[in-house]
C-alpha positions in Angstrom: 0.0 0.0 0.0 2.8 2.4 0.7 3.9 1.7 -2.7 1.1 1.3 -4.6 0.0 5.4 -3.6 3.1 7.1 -4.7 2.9 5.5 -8.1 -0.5 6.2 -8.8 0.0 10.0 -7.5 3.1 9.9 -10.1 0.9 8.4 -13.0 -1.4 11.1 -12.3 0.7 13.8 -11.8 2.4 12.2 -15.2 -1.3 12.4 -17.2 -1.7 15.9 -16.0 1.4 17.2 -17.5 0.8 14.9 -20.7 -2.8 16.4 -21.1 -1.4 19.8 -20.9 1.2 19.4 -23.6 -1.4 17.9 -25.8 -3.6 21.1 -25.4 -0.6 23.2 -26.4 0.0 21.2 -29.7 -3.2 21.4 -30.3 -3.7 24.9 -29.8 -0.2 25.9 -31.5 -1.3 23.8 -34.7 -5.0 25.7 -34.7 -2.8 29.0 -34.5 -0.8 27.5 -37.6 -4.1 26.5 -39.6 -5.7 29.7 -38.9 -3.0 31.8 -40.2 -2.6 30.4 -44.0 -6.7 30.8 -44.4 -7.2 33.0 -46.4 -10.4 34.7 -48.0 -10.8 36.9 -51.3 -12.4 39.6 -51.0 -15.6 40.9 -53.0 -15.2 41.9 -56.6 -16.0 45.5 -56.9 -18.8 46.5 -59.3 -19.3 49.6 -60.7 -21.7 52.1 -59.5 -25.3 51.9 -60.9 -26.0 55.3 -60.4 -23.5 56.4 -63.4 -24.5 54.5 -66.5 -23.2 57.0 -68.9 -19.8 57.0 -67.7 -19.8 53.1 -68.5 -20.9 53.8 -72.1 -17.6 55.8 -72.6 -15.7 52.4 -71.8 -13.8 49.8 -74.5 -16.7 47.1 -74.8 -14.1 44.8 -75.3 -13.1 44.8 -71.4 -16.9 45.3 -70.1 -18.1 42.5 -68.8 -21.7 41.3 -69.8 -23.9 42.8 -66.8 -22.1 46.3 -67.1 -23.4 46.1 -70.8 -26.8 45.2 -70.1 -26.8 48.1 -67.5 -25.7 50.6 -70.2 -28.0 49.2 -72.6 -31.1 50.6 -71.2 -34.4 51.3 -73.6 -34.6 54.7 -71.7 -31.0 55.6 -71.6 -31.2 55.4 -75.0 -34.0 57.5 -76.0 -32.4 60.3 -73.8 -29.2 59.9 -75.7 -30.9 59.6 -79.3 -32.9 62.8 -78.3 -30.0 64.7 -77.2 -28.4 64.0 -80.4 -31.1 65.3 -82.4 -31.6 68.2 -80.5 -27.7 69.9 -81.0 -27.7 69.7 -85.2 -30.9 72.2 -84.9 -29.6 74.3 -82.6 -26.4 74.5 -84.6 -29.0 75.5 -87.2 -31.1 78.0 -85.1 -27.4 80.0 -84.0 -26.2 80.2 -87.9 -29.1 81.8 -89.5 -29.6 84.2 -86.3 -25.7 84.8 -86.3 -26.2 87.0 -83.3 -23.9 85.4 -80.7 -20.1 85.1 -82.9 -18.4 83.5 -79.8 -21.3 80.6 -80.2 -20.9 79.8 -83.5 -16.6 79.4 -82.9 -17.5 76.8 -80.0 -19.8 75.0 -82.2 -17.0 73.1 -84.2 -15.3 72.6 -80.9 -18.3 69.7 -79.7 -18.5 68.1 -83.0 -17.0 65.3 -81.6 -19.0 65.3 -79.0 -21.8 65.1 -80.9 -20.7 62.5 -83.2 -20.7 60.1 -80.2 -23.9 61.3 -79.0 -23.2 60.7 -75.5 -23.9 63.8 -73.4 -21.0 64.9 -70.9 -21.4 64.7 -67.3 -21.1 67.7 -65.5 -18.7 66.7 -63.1 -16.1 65.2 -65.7 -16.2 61.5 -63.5 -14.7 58.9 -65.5 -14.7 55.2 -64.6 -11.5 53.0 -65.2 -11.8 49.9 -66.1 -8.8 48.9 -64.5 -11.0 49.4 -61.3 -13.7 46.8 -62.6 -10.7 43.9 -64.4 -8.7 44.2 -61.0 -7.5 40.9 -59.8 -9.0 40.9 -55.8 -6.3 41.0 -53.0 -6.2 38.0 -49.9 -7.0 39.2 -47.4 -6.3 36.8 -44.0 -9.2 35.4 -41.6 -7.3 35.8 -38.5 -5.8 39.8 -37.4 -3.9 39.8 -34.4 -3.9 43.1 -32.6 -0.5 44.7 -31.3 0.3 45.4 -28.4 3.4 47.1 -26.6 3.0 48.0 -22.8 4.3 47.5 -20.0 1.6 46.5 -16.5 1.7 45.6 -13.2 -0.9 43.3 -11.6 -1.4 41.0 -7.8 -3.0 37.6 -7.9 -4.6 34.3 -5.8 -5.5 31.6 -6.8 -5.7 27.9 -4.8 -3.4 24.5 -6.2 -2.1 21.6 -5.3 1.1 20.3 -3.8 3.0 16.9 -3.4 5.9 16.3 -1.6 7.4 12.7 -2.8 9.3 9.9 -1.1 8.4 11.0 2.1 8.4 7.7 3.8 12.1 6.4 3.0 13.1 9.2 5.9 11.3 7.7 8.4 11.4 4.0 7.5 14.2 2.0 5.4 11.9 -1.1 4.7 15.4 -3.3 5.2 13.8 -5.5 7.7 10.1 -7.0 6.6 7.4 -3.9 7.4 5.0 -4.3 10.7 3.5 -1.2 9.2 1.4 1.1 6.7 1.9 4.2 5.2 0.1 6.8 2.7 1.6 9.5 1.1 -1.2 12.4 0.3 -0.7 15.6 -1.1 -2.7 18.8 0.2 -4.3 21.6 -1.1 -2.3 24.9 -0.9 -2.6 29.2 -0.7 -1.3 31.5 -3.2 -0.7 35.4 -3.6 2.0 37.2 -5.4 2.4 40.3 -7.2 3.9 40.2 -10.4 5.1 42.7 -13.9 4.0 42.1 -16.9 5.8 43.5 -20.5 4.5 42.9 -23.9 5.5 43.2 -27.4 3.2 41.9 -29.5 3.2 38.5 -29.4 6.4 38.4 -26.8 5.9 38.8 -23.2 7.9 38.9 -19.7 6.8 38.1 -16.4 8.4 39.0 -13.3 6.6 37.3 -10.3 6.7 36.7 -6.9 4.2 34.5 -4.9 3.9 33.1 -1.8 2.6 29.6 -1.5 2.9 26.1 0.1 5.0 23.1 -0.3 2.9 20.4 1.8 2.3 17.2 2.1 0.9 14.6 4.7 2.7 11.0 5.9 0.4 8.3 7.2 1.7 5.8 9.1 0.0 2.9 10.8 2.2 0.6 13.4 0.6 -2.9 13.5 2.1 -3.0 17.3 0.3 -1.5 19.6 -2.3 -0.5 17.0 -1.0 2.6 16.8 -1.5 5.5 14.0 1.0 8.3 13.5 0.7 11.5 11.5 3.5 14.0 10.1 2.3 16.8 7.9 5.5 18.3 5.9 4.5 22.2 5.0 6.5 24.6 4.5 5.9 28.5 3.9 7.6 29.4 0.5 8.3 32.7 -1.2 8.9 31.9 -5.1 10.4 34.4 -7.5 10.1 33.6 -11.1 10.8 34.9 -14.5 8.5 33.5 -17.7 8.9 33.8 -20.7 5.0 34.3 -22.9 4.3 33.5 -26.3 1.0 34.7 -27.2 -0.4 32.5 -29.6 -3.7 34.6 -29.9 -4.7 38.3 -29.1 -5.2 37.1 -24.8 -4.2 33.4 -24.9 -0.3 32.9 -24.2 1.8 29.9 -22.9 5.1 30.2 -21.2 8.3 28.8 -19.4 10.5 30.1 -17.0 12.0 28.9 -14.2 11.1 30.0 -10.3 13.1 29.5 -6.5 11.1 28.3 -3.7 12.7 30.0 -0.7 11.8 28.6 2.7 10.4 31.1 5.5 10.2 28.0 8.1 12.7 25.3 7.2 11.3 23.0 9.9 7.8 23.0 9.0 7.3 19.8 10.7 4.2 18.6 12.9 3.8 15.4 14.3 0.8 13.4 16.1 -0.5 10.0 17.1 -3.5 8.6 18.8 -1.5 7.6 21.4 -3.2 8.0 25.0 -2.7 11.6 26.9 0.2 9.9 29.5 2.6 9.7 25.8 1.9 13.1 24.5 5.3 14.3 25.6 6.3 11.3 23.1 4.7 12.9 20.6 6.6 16.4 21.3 9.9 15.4 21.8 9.6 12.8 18.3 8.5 16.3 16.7 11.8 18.0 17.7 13.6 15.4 16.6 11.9 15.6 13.3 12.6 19.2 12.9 16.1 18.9 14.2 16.7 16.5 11.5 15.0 17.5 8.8 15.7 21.0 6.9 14.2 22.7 4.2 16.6 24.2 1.4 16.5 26.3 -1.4 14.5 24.7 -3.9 14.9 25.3 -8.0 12.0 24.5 -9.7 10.9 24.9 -13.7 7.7 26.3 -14.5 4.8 25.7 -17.4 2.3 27.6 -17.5 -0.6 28.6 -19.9 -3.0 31.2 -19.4 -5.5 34.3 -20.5 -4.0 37.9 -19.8 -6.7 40.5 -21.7 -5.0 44.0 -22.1 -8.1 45.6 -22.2 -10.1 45.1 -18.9 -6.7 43.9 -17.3 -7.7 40.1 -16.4 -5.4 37.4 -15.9 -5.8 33.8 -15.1 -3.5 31.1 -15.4 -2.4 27.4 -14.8 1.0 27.0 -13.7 3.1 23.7 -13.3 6.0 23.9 -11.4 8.6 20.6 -11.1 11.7 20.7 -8.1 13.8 18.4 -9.7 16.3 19.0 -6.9 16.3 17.3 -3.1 13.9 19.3 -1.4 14.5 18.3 2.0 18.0 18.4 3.5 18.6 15.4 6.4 21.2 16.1 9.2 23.2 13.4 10.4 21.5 11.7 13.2 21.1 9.1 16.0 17.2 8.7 15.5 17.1 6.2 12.9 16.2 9.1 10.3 17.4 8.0 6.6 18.7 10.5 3.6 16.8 10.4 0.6 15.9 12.8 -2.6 12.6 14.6 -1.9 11.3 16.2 -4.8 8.2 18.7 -5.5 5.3 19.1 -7.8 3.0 22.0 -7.5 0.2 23.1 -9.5 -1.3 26.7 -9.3 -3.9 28.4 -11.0 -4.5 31.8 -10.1 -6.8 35.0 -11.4 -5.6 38.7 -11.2 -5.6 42.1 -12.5 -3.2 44.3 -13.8 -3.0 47.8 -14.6 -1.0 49.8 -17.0 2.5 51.3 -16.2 2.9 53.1 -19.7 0.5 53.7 -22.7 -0.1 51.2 -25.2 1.5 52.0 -28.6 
């Protein structure tokens, strides 16, 4: 049993990280697939408020609805008439031969009139490179800049595990009149942390104070007797993470954080047994703290997350791993063992931030 429970907390702890890296594929190759979509836009048509202007294009490059436009029954009779109308009043002004500076302007809208297409008064011309214009891509997905700098505090609740816990009190070298269970507990967090951004790049600087816990279970077949030692220990963790921002507010990161002890024997000790023993109880608990110490602890973070520059919300999930011996045993006549005690702890906090310089 004392084997069975730090195994299945590993596997677990194991399919955790495993389902995280999966949703950070997934989401990186979603990012990838958005970005080479990519969408034409809309053919511009000409106006259908200026049908004369189209009648002064080449038919060759008109398509077959623009001619049809142009090709009105009443457009025509308006053109026709206007046509008809100028040769008699070229008439009316050369008999009369009252106005000179008429008659020398006549000649000049011969041309004109041979196309018998009256002018528009505001000289608008369409091109029909405007119309026979091959349409630009444009892309599905925008992403908006960014470049501020913020500062921001945050809580949040998470879970810490403590491993190996029971080779310190017990060595197993002679056959085990005894059971023991390894459990994790649930842990605080605050911190206060500065946040920079460019664009899709961002840097944290963080620092949060949080628990390292966990509990060890034992049962003594002699004397029916159960004890308890809960391990927690009061940790300040500075960090520095590194943000990728694969949309406008989503991000992940990596960076690496130092959990720095405040109590280094964080050690409590009790058993069931009867009143007359408790100052058993006390003086195993110095011994425990004598023995065990609490060191500086490095410890490698992941950590995905929403951080929204516009109402200044953040939330995150944060994986942290202390590859290194977390618990440091002093040389001792208790029967106390040395072992490697690593660390997993999993956070995930909400905060806001507010802006230190304008966005640009």
């Amino acid at each position: 049993m004392g084997n069975s429970t730090p195994n299945t907390r590993r596997n677990v702890i194991s399919g955790i990280v495993a389902l995280i890296v999966i949703l950070i594929i997934l989401l990186c190759l979603r990012l990838c697939k958005h970005d080479k979509e990519e969408v034409p836009t809309p053919q511009a048509t000409p106006s259908a408020s200026t049908p004369q202007d189209t009648i002064k294009q080449d038919t060759t490059t008109v398509s077959p609805k623009a001619w049809r436009k142009v090709s009105k029954p009443k457009r025509k009779r308006k053109v026709i008439a206007a046509s008809a109308l100028q040769p008699a009043e070229k008439v009316a002004v050369m008999e009369k031969k009252e106005e000179p500076a008429v008659v020398q302007e006549t000649p000049k809208e011969q041309p004109k009139q041979q196309t018998g297409i009256e002018p528009e008064p505001d000289g608008v011309v369409i091109d029909t490179a405007e119309i026979t214009r091959e349409p630009k891509p444009r892309r599905i997905f925008s992403h908006k800049r960014y470049y501020q700098t913020r500062i921001g505090i945050r809580a949040g609740v998470g879970y810490s595990v403590i491993g190996n816990l029971g080779a310190l009190v017990e060595d197993g070298a002679v056959r085990p009149r005894y059971t023991m269970d390894e459990n994790g507990a649930f842990v605080p967090s605050i911190g206060v942390f500065a946040l920079w951004r460019h664009d899709r790049l961002g840097v944290e600087l963080a620092a949060d104070y949080t628990w390292l816990s966990s509990t060890l279970k034992e049962h003594k077949q002699i004397g029916n007797i159960d004890e308890k030692t809960v391990f927690r220990y009061h940790v300040i963790m500075p960090q520095v993470t590194a943000r990728l921002y694969l949309l406008s507010d989503l991000y992940m990161g990596a960076g690496v954080g130092m959990c720095i002890p405040l109590n280094p024997g964080g050690i409590d000790f009790s058993s069931n047994r009867a009143a007359l023993y408790v100052s058993v109880d006390k003086l195993t608990q110095e011994h425990l703290r004598e023995t065990f110490r609490a060191r500086l602890h490095v410890m490698p973070l992941l950590k995905i997350g929403y951080s929204s520059f516009k109402n200044g919300i953040e939330a995150s999930l944060q994986y942290g791993f202390g590859f290194m011996d977390l618990i440091k045993t002093n040389e001792n006549p208790y029967g106390y063992h040395k072992t490697t005690n690593n660390s997993h702890l999993l956070l995930l906090t909400v905060g806001y931030t507010i802006p230190l310089t304008k966005q640009k």
